[in-house]
N, C-alpha and C positions, 0 to 999 in steps of 0.2 A: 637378233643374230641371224646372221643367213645361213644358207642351207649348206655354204662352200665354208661359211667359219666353222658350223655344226659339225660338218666332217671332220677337219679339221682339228677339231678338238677332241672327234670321236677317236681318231690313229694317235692322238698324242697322247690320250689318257687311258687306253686299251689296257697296258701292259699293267697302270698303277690296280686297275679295277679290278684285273683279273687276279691280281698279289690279293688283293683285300679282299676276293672270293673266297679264293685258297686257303688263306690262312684265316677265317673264318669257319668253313665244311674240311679242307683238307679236301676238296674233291672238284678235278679241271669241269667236271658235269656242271655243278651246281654254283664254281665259279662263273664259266658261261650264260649261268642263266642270270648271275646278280648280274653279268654285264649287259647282257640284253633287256632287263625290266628298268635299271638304271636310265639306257638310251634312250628306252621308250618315254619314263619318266619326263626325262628331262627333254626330249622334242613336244610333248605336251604340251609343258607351256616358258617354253623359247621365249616366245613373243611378248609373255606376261613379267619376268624377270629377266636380272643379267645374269645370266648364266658364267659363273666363275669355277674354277678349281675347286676352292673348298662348298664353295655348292653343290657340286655333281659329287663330291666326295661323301658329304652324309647323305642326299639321295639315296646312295650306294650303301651306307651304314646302316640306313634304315629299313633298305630293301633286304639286307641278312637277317636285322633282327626279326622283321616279319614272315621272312621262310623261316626261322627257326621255330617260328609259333605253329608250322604246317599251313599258315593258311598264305591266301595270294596276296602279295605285296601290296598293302596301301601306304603309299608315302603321306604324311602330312607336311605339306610343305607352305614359306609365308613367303609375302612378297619384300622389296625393299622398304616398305610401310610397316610390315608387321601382319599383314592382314593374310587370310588362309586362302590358298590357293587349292581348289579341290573340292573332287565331286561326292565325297564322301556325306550322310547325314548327320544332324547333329548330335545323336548321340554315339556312331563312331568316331565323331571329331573328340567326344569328352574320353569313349572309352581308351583312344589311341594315346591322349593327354594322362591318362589318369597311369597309361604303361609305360610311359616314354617318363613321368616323374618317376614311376618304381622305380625303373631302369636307373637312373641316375641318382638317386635313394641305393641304392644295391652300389652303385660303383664309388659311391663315399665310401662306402666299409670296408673298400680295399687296402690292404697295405702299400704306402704312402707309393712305394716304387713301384709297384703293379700297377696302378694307376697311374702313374705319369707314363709308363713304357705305352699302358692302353690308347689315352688320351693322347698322344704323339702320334701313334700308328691310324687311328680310327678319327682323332678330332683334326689331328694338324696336316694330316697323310704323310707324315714320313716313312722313307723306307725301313726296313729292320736295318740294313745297313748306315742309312742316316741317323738311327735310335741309336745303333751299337755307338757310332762315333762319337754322339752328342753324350751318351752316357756313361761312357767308358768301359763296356761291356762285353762280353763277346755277341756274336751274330747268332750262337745254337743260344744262350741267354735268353738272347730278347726274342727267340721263337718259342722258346720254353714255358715265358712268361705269359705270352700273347695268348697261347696253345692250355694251359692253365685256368687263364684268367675266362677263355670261352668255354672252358667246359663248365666250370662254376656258376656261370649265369644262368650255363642252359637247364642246368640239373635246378637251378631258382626260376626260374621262367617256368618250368615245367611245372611245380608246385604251384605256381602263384597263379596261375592261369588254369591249374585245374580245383577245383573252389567248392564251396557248396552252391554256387547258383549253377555251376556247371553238374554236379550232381542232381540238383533238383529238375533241371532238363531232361537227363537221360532218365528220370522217373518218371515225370511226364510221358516221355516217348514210348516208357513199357508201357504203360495205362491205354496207349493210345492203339499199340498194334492192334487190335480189333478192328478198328476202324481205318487203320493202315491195311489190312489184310484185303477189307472189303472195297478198298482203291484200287487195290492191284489186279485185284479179280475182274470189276470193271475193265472195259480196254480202251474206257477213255476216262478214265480216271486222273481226275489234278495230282495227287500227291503219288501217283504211282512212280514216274521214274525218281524221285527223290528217294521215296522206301527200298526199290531195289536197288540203289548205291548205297544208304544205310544200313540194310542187314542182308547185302549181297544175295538178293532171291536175281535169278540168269535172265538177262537182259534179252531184250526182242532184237536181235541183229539182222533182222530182215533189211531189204533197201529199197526204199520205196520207188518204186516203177512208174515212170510218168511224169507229169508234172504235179509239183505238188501247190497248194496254193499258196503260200508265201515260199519264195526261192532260198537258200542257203546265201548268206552274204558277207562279205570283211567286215569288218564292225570301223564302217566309213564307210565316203563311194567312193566309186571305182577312180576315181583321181587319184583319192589320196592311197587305193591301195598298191596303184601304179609307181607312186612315189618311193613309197614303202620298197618296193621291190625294187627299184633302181637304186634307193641309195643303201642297200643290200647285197647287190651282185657286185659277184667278182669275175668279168671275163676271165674262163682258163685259158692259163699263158699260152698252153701248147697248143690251143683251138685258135688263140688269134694268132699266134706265127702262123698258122696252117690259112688264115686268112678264110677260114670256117664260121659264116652267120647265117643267119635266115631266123624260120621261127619253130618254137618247140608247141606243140600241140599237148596239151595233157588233159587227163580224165582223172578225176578221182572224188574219193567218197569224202563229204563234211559228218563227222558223224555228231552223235545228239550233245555231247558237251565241245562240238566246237573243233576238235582235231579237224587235221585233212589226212584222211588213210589209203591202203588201197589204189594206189597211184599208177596209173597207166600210160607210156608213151605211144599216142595217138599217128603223130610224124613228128621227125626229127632229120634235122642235116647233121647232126655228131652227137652220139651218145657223152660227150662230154658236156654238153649244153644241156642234152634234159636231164644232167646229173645238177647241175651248180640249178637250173630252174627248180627242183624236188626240194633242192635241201631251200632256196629262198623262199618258198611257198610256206614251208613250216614253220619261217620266220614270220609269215603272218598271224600264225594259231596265237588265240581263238577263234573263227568264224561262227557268225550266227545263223545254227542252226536252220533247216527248212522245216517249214509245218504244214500239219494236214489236218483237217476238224482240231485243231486244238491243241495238237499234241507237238510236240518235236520229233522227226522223222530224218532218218539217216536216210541222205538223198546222193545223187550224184551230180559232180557238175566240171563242166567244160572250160579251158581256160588258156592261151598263147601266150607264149612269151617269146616276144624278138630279141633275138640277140645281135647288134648292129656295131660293127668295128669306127672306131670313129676318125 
């Protein structure tokens, strides 16, 4: 697929992705995000499958069920072979296998009509309005339904995934504070920033002065995060009638898991340019981290973006 189909499919299938957020979380936020981890997904590996409709559809399917578990979306996906596509290891491949049969285990025991409303909406993508029609229903019905049937998994999700091996971890990790303690005290300590996001002991927010010896980077080079950024921008309309380009100059901080904060306009031809430049930078996050002796350090770093009317 090329880059002008890949868009192409990006504007035509926005509206359906973003329904399948929504009525998922009930929230335009975290629909936004199942559309953007979806994107990403599937420009991953473009090149490796044919990227169809109901492919990008359960991408998207499986991208909710994994924020629903709290953690960052791993899709498992296969090719037209059957074979796995993915950077995952092999025992996240079995554990993702072993929650995707639950899952499907758990949605046999629906009643007969809840599942097919489900399965129509999430397997086939229809709309609630194409479900209302095909099943003779109303439209508040099959929201109802939909709206029901996700709270019921999530409230089983939540069980199933909270376990005795997941108990036995967090006894572990009491046993362990001692030696957690004595990482943090260190200040170069391996497991220190992992313990202070575990039991919230206040983070070093200093920013490191200088250079530091591995720079903060896109997770890719700088091609492809070029790319990222252009097929992300949306010239504002009222900046190109104004016939307003040049380049936006920014500054801002990478911090240690990766965000970009702290955002400074350096130089600018129109505050509406380094507004749409701010918000496509965040479309980058996560960036990898800078380091210094060892550790992850909140750095700053410098970065242009041309805005060119074509």
């Amino acid at each position: 697929m090329t880059e002008q189909e890949f868009e192409q499919m990006v504007k035509r299938m926005r509206p359906r992705l973003m329904q399948m957020g929504h009525e998922f979380f009930g929230s335009d936020t975290e629909a936004e995000e199942v559309v953007q981890e979806t994107w990403l997904r599937a420009w991953n590996v473009r090149e490796r499958v044919t990227l169809t409709d109901a492919y990008v559809l359960r991408i998207a399917r499986n991208c909710c069920v994994s924020m629903w578990r709290g953690q960052r979306a791993q899709v498992e996906l296969t090719d037209e072979d059957g074979s796995v596509v993915s950077e995952v290891t092999p025992e996240e491949e079995m554990e993702e296998r072993e929650n995707s049969e639950w899952l499907q285990s758990r949605l046999q025991r629906l009643p007969k009509a809840e599942r097919e409303v489900w399965q129509l909406f999430y397997d086939q993508g229809l709309t609630v309005e194409e479900i209302a029609e095909a099943r003779g229903i109303t439209v508040s019905t099959v929201r109802k339904t939909i709206s029901k049937v996700r709270s019921n998994l999530r409230k089983d999700l939540r069980r199933h995934f909270i376990g005795l091996r997941h108990l036995l971890i967090f006894t572990l990790i009491a046993l362990a504070t001692g030696i957690a303690v004595a990482a943090i005290i260190s200040p170069r300590g391996t497991v220190r920033g992992v313990i202070q996001k575990v039991f919230k002991f206040p983070e070093d927010t200093t920013i490191f002065e200088g250079i530091p010896e591995v720079m903060p980077s896109y997770q890719g080079d700088i091609d492809a995060l070029y790319r990222h950024i252009a097929f992300e921008m949306h010239y504002p309309e009222a900046a190109q009638a104004d016939s307003v380009q040049g380049r936006v100059f920014l500054r801002f901080v990478v911090e240690k898991d990766g965000r970009l904060t702290n955002f400074e306009v350096l130089r600018t031809p129109d505050e509406r340019l380094s507004a749409e430049a701010i918000r496509v930078l965040h479309l980058t996050e996560p960036w990898i981290p800078a380091k210094n002796n060892g550790r992850d350090v909140r750095s700053r770093f410098c970065m242009p973006i041309t805005f060119h009317i074509k």
